[in-house]
Each structure stands twice: as structure tokens, then as C-alpha cells.
py3Dmol code that shows the C-alpha trace and the ligand (Angstrom):
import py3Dmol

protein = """\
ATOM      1  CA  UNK A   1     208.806 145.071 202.700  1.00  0.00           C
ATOM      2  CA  UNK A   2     205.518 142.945 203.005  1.00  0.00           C
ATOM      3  CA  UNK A   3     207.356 140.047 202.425  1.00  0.00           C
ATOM      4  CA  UNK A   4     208.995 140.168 205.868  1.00  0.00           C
ATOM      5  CA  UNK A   5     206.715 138.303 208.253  1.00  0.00           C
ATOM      6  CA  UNK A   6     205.011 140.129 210.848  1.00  0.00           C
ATOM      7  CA  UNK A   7     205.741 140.565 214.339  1.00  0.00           C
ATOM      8  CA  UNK A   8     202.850 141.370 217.279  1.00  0.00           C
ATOM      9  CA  UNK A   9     204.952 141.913 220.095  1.00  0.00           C
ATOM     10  CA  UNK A  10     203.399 142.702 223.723  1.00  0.00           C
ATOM     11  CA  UNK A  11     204.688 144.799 226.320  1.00  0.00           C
ATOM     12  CA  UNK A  12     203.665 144.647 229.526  1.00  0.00           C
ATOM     13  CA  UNK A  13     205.693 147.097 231.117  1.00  0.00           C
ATOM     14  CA  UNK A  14     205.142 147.234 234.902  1.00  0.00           C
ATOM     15  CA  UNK A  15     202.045 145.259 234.860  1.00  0.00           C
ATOM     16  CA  UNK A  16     201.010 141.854 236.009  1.00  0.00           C
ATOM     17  CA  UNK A  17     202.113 139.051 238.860  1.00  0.00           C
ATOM     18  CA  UNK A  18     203.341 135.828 237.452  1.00  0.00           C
ATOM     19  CA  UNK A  19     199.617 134.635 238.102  1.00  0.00           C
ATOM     20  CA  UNK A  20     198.371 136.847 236.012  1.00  0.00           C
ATOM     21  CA  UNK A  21     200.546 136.179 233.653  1.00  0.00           C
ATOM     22  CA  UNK A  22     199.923 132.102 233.904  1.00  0.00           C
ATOM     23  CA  UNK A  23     196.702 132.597 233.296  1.00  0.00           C
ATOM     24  CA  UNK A  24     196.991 134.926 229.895  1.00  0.00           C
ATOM     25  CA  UNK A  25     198.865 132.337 228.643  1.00  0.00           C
ATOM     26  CA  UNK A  26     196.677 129.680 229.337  1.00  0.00           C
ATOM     27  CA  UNK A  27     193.755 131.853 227.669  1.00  0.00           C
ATOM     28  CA  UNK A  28     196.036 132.786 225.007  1.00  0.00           C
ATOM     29  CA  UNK A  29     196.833 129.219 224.013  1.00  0.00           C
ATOM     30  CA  UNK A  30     192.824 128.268 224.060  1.00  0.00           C
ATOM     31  CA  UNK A  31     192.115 130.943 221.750  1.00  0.00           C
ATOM     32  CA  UNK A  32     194.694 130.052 219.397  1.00  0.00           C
ATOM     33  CA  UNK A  33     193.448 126.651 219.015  1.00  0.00           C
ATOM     34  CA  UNK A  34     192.903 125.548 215.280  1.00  0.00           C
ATOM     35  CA  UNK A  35     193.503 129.201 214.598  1.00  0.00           C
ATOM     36  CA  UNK A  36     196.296 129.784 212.127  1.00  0.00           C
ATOM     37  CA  UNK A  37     198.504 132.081 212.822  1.00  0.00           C
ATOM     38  CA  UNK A  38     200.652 134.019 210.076  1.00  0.00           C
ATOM     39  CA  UNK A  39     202.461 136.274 212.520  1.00  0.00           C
ATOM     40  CA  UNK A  40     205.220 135.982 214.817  1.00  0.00           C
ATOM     41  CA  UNK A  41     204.267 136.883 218.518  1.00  0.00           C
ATOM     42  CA  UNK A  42     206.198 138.011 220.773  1.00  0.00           C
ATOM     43  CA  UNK A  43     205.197 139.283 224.783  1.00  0.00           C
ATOM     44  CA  UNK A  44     207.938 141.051 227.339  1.00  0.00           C
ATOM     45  CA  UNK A  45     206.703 140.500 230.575  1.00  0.00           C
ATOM     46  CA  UNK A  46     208.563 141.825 233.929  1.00  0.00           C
ATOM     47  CA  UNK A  47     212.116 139.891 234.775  1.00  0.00           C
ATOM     48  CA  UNK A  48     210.391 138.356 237.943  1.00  0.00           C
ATOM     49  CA  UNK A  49     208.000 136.789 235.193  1.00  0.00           C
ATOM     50  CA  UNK A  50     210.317 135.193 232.616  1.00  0.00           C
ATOM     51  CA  UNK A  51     211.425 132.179 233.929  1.00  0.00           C
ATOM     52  CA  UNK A  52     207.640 130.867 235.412  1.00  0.00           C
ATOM     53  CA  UNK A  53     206.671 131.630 231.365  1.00  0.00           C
ATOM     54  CA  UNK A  54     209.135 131.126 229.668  1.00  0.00           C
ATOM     55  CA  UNK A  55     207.487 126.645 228.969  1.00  0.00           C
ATOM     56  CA  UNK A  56     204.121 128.353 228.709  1.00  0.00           C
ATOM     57  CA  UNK A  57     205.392 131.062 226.227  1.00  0.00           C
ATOM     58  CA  UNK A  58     207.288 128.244 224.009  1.00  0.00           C
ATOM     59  CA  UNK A  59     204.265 125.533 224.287  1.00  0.00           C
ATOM     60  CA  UNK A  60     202.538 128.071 221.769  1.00  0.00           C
ATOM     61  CA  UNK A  61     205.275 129.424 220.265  1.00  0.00           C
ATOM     62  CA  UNK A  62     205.341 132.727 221.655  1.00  0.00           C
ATOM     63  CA  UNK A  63     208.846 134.346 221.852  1.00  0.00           C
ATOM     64  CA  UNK A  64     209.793 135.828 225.205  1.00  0.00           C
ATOM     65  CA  UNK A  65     211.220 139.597 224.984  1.00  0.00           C
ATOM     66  CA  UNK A  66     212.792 141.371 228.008  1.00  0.00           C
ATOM     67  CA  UNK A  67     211.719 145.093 228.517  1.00  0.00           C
ATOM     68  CA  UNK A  68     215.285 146.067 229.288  1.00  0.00           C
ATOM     69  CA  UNK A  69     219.321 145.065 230.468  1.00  0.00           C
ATOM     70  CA  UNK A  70     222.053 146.037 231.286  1.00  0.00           C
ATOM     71  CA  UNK A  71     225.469 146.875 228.829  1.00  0.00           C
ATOM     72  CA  UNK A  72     227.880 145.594 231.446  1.00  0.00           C
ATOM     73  CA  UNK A  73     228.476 141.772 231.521  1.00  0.00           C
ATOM     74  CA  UNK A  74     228.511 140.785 235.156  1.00  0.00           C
ATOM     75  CA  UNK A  75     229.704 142.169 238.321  1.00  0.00           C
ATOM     76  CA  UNK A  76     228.713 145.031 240.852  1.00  0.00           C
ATOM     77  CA  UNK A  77     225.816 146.712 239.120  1.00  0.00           C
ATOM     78  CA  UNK A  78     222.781 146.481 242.265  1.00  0.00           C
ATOM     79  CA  UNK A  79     219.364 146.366 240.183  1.00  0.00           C
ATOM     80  CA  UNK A  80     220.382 145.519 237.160  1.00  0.00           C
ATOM     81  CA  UNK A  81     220.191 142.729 234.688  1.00  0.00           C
ATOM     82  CA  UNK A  82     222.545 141.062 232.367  1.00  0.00           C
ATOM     83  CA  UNK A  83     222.203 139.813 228.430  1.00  0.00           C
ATOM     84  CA  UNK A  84     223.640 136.708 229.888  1.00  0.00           C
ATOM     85  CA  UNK A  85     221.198 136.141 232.191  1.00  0.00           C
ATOM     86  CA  UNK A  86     217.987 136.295 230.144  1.00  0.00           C
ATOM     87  CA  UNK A  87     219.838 134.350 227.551  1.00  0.00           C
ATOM     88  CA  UNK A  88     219.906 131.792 230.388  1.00  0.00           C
ATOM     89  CA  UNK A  89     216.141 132.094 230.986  1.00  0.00           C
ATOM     90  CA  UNK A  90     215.256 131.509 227.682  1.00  0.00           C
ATOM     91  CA  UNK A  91     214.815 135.228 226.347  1.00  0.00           C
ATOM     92  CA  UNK A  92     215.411 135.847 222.857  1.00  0.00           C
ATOM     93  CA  UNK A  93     214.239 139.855 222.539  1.00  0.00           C
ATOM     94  CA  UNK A  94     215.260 142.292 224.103  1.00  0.00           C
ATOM     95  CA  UNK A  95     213.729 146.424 224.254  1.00  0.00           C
ATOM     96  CA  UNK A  96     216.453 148.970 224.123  1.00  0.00           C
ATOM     97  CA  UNK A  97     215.093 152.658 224.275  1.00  0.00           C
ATOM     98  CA  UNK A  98     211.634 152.454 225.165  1.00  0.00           C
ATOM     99  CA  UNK A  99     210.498 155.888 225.596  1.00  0.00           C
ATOM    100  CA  UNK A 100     210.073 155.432 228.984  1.00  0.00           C
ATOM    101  CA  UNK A 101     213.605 154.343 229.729  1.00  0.00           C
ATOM    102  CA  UNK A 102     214.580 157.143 227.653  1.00  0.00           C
ATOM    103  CA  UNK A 103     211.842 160.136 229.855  1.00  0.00           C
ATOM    104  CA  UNK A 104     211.239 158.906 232.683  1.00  0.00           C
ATOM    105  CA  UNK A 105     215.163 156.788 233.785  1.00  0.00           C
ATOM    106  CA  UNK A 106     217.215 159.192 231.827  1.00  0.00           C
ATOM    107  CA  UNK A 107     218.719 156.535 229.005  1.00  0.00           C
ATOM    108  CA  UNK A 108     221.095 158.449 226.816  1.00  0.00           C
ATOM    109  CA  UNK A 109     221.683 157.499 222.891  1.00  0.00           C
ATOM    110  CA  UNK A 110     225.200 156.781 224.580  1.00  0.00           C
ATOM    111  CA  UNK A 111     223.613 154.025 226.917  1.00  0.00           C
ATOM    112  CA  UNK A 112     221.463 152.326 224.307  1.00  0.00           C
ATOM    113  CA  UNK A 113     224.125 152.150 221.718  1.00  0.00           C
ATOM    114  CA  UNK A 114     225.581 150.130 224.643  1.00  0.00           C
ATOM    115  CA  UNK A 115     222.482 148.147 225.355  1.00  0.00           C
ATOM    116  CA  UNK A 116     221.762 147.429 221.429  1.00  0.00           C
ATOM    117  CA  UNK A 117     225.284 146.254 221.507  1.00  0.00           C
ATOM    118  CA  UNK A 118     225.359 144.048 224.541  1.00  0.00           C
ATOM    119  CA  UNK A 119     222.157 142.567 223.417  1.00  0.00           C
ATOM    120  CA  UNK A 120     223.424 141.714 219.653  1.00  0.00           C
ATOM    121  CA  UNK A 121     227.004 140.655 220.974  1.00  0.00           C
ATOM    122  CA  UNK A 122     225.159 138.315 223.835  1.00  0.00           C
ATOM    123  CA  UNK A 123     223.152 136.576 220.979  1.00  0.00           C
ATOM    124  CA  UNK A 124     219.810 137.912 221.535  1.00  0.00           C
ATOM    125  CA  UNK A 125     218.031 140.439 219.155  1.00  0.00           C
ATOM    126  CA  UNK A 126     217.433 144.484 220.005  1.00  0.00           C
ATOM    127  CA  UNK A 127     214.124 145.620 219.388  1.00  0.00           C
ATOM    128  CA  UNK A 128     215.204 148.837 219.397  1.00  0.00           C
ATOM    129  CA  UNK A 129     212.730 151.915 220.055  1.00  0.00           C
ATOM    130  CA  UNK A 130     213.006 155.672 218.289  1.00  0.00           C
ATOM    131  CA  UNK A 131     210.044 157.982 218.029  1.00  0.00           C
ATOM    132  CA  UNK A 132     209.535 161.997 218.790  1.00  0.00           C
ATOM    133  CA  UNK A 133     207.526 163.458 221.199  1.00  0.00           C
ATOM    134  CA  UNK A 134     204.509 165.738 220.756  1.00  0.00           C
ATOM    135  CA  UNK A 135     206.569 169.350 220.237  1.00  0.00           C
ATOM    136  CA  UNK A 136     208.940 167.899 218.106  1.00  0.00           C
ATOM    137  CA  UNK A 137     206.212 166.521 215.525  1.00  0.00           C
ATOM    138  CA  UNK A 138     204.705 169.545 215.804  1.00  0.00           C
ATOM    139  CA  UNK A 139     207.746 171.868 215.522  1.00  0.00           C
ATOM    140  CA  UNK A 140     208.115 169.626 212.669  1.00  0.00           C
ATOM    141  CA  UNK A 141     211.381 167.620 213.514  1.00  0.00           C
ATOM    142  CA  UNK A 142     210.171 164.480 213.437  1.00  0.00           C
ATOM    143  CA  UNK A 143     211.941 163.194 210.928  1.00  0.00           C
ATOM    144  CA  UNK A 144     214.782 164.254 211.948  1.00  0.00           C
ATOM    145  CA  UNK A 145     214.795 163.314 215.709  1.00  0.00           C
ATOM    146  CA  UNK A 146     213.987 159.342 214.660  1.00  0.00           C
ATOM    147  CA  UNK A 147     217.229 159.755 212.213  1.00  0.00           C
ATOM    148  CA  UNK A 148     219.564 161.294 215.107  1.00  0.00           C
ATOM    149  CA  UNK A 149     218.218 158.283 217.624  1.00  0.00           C
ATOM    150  CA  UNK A 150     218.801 156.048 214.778  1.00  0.00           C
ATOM    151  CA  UNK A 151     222.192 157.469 213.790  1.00  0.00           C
ATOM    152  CA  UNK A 152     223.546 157.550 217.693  1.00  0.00           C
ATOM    153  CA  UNK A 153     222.119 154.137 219.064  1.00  0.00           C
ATOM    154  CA  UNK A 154     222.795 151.785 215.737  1.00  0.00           C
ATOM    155  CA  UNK A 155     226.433 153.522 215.279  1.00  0.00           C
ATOM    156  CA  UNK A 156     228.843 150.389 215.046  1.00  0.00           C
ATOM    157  CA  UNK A 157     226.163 147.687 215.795  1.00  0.00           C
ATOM    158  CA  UNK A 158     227.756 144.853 215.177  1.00  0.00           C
ATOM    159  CA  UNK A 159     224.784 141.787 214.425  1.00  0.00           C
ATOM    160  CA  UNK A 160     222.616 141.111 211.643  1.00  0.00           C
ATOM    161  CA  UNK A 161     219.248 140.245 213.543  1.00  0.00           C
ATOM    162  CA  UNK A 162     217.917 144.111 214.507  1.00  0.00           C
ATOM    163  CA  UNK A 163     214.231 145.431 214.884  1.00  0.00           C
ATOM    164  CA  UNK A 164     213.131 148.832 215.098  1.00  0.00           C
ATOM    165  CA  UNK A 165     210.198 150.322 216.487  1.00  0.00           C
ATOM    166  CA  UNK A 166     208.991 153.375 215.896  1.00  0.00           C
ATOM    167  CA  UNK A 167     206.606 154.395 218.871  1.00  0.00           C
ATOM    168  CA  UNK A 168     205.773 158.350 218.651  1.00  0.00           C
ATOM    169  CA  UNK A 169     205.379 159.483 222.207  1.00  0.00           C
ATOM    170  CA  UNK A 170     202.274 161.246 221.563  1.00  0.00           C
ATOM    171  CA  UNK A 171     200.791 158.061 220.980  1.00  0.00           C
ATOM    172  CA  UNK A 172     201.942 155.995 223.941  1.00  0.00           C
ATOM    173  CA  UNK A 173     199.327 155.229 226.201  1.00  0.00           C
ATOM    174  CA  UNK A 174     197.035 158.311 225.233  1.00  0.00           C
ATOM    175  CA  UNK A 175     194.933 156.678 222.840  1.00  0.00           C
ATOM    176  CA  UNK A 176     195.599 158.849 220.160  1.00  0.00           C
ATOM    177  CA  UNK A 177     197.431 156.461 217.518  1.00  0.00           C
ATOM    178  CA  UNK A 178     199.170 157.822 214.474  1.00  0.00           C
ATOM    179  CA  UNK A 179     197.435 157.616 211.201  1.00  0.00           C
ATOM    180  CA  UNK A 180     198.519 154.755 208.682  1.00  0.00           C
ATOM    181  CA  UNK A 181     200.028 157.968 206.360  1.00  0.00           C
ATOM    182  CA  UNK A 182     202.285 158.845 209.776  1.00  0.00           C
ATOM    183  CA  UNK A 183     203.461 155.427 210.519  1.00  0.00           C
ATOM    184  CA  UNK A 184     203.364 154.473 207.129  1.00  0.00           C
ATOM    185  CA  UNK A 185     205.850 157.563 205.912  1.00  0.00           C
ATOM    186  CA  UNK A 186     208.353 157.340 208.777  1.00  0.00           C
ATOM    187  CA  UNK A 187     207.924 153.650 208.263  1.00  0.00           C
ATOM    188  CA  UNK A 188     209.481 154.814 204.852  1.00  0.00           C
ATOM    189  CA  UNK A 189     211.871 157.147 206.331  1.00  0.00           C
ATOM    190  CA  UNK A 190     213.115 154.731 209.090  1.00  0.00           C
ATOM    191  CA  UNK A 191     213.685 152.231 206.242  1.00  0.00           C
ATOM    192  CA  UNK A 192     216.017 154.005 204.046  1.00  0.00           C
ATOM    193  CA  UNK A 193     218.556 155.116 206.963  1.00  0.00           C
ATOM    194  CA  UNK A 194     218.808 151.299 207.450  1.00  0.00           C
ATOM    195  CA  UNK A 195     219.183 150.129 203.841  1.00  0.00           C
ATOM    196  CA  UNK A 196     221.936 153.380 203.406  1.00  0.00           C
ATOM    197  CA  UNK A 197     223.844 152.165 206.908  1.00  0.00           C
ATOM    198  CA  UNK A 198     224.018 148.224 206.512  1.00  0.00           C
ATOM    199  CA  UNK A 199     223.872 146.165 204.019  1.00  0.00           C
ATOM    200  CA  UNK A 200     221.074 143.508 205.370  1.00  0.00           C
ATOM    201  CA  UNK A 201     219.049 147.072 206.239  1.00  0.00           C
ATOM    202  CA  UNK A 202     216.149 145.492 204.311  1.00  0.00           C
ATOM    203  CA  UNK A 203     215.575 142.794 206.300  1.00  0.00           C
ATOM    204  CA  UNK A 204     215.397 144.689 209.461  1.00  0.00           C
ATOM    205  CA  UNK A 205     211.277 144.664 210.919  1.00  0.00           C
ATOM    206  CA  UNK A 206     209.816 148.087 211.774  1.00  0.00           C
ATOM    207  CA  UNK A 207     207.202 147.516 214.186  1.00  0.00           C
ATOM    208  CA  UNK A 208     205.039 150.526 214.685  1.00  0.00           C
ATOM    209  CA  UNK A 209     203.829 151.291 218.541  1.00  0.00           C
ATOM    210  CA  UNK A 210     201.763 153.595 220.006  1.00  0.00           C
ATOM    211  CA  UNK A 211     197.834 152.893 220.792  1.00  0.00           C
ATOM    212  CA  UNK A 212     197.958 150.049 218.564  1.00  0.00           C
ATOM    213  CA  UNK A 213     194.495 148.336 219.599  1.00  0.00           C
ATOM    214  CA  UNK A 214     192.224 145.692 217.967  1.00  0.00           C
ATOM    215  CA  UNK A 215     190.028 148.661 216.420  1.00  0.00           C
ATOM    216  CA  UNK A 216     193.265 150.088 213.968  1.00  0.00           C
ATOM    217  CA  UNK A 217     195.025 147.074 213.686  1.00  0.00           C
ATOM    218  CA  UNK A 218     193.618 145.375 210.961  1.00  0.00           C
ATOM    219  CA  UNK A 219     194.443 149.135 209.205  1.00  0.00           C
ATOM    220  CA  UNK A 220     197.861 149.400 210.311  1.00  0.00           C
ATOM    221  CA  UNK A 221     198.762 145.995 209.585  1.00  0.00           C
ATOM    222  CA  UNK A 222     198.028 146.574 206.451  1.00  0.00           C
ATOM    223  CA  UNK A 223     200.290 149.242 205.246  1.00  0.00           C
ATOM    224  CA  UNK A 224     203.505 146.915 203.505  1.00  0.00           C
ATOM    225  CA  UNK A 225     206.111 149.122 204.969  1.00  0.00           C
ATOM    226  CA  UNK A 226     204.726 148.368 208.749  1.00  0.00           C
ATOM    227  CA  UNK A 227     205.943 145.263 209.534  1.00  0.00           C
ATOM    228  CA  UNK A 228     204.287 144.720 212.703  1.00  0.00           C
ATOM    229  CA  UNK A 229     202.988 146.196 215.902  1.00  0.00           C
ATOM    230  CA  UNK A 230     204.187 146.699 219.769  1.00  0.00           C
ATOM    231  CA  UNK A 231     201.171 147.169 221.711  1.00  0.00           C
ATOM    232  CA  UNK A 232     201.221 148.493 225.520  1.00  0.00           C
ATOM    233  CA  UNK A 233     197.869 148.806 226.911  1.00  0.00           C
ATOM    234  CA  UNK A 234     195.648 146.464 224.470  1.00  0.00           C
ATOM    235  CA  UNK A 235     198.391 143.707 225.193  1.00  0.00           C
ATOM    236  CA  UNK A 236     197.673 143.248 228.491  1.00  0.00           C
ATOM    237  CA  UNK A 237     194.248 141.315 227.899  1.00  0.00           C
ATOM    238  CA  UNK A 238     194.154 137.724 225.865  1.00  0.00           C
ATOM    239  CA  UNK A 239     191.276 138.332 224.019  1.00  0.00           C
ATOM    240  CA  UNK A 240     192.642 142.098 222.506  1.00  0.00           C
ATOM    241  CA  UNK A 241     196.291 140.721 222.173  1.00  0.00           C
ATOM    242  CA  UNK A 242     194.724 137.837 220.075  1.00  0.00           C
ATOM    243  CA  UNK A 243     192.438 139.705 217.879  1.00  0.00           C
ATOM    244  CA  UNK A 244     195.174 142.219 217.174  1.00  0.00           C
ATOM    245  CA  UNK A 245     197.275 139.243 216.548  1.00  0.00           C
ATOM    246  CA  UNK A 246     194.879 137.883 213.902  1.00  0.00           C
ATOM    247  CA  UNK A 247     193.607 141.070 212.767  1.00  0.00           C
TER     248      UNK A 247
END
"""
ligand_1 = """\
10
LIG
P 200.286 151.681 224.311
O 199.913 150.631 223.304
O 199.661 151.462 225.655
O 200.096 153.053 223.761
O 201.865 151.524 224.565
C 202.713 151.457 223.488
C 204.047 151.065 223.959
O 204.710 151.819 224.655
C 204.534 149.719 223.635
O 205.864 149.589 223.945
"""
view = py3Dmol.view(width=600, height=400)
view.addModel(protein, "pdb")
view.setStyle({"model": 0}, {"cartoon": {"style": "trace"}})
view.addModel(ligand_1, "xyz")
view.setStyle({"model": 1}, {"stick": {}})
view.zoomTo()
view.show()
């Protein structure tokens, strides 16, 4: 689907103050000047972030994506954080299943059908996250462990607007990205659940995350069934983020 247009999305996950994050965005927006930019960019900072960059974001039209919510609406949840309320900020993305929700805070399929629910029903668009870990590739299950997280958190989603990402856990953080045949071919595989389950399946992105730096972009990017990247580590420096952005 190369004619969807790409996404570079940046998550920051538990990384910089709203200082930091200021002055990204002020590099950022140098370095794009008189650049032009085919690519849709998107960067999920922490919650305490998103309102202090939410002008900045927008002045360069970055989109701002949250890096989690809650399912529940309002009401006595301690800790957590509503659809409504990053609407109200000015978020338009939201992750649901980042591996590290799903390892490390226990998120069942269950929860993020929820999530990707709440999130599609409150207006704003899932970026939803599936990808196997390092024994299941190599027990050879891969395939069909993306498929079950697909089948369990998309079940009755009610929207239109949907991205996937497929982020193999081997990959996250370790350096070690997949090759453009691995992303490429689950790219593949990812893309036919969605055009069998809904009818606008083909206009769904599939971002590919995992290691995604400014050294394998360029090679990633260029595979027509990899509609864009999520990048972790490289996303959390202007300079990287933009080359990877223009790579
Ligand atoms: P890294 O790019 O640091 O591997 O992280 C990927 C990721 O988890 C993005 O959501």
C-alpha cells in the first residue's frame, strides 16, 4: 500500500521533562526549515508533557500521540487517564498494547480491546501494537501470535481511522532490528487479516517498530507494504528523529 502516506511516529516512553521536551521541539522545528516533508510525524511524549507541547507540536505540524489510557470514561480510577481528557489536551493518537504495557503492567487482549475501543469511540485514533517475542519467532509462531493479538484486540472495533504496529519484542530496545524480508512479510501477513475483517482494512497504516534508527530507515521505509516507523530510542534526539523522518 505505498500509496498510503507515511507515518514517523516517536515514542518517548518514560523519558524526558517538559524542558527537554521544549527544547526538541524547538530544534525539531529549525531543522525542518525549508525542508519538505512527505511524511506525517507524529511524537507521544509522557501525559505531564502534552499540554506544555501540545502549540509547539501543532506550530510544525507534528501530531501529538498519548502512550496509553484508560477504557473507563470518568470516575474513581486513581492513576489513570481518560480518552476524554487527552481529547481535551489536544491529543489525536493514542498507543494501545505497547509491549511494555502488555510484559511489564500485565495488559490483557481483554483490556486493549477495551482501550482500542475507548480510544475509537472517544474520537481519537488507536495505534495499536502486536508483535511476538523472541521464543515465539523462534518456535516459529510468529505468525500466528500477531493474528491471535490481532483477532482478540480489533474484535468489534467499531471506527474507521485504525493503525497497527507491528513491533517484534526482540527488537525493542536491543538494537537488533528485523530485516526488511521480516517486517516486510508480516507487514504482508498483518495486512490481509485487516482487509479479510473490515472492509476499509486497506487503508489501515502498519508502522513497523523495533530499533528503527537513521542507519535502516531509509531501507525500511522503503519496502511498500511498511507504511511507516515507531521509533523508541533514536526518537528521543532531534537530529536522529529528523533524519529518520526524511530518510
Ligand atoms: P526502540 O526503537 O528503542 O527499539 O523502541 C521501539 C518501540 O518500542 C517504539 O514503541
Amino acid at each position: 500500500m505505498s500509496e498510503l502516506p507515511q507515518i514517523i511516529a516517536g515514542n518517548w516512553k518514560m523519558n524526558m521533562t517538559l524542558t527537554q521536551g521544549r527544547k526538541f521541539i524547538d530544534t525539531l522545528a529549525s531543522g525542518l526549515v525549508g525542508k519538505k516533508l512527505a511524511r506525517k510525524l507524529l511524537l507521544a511524549p509522557n501525559f505531564t508533557l502534552l499540554s506544555g507541547l501540545v502549540q509547539g507540536c501543532a506550530d510544525i505540524g507534528i501530531g501529538l500521540l498519548a502512550q496509553n489510557c484508560a477504557f473507563q470514561d470518568a470516575g474513581a480510577f486513581t492513576g489513570e487517564t481518560s480518552v476524554a481528557m487527552l481529547k481535551d489536551v489536544g491529543v489525536g493518537y493514542v498507543l494501545v498494547g505497547h509491549s511494555e504495557r502488555r510484559q511489564l503492567f500485565g495488559e490483557s487482549d481483554d483490556l486493549l480491546r477495551r482501550k482500542a475501543q475507548a480510544v475509537s469511540g472517544g474520537g481519537l485514533v488507536p495505534i495499536f501494537c502486536v508483535g511476538e517475542t523472541l521464543d515465539q519467532r523462534q518456535g516459529g509462531e510468529a505468525f500466528e501470535i500477531v493474528t491471535k493479538q490481532l483477532r482478540s484486540g480489533l474484535d468489534g472495533f467499531p471506527g474507521e481511522k485504525l493503525i497497527i504496529a507491528y513491533e517484534p519484542v526482540w527488537a525493542i530496545g536491543t538494537g537488533q532490528t528485523a530485516t526488511a524480508e521480516d517486517a516486510r512479510s508480516m507487514h504482508v501477513h498483518i495486512r490481509k487479516f485487516l482487509e479479510v475483517q473490515f472492509p476499509w482494512g486497506e487503508m489501515v497504516p502498519i508502522l513497523y517498530g523495533g530499533s528503527a534508527k537513521p542507519e535502516n530507515a531509509t531501507e525500511l521505509l522503503a519496502q511498500p507494504e511498511v507504511n511507516g516507523l515507531l521509533v523508541g530510542g533514536a526518537s528521543l534526539d532531534p537530529e536522529s528523529f529528523l533524519q529518520i523522518a526524511l530518510a
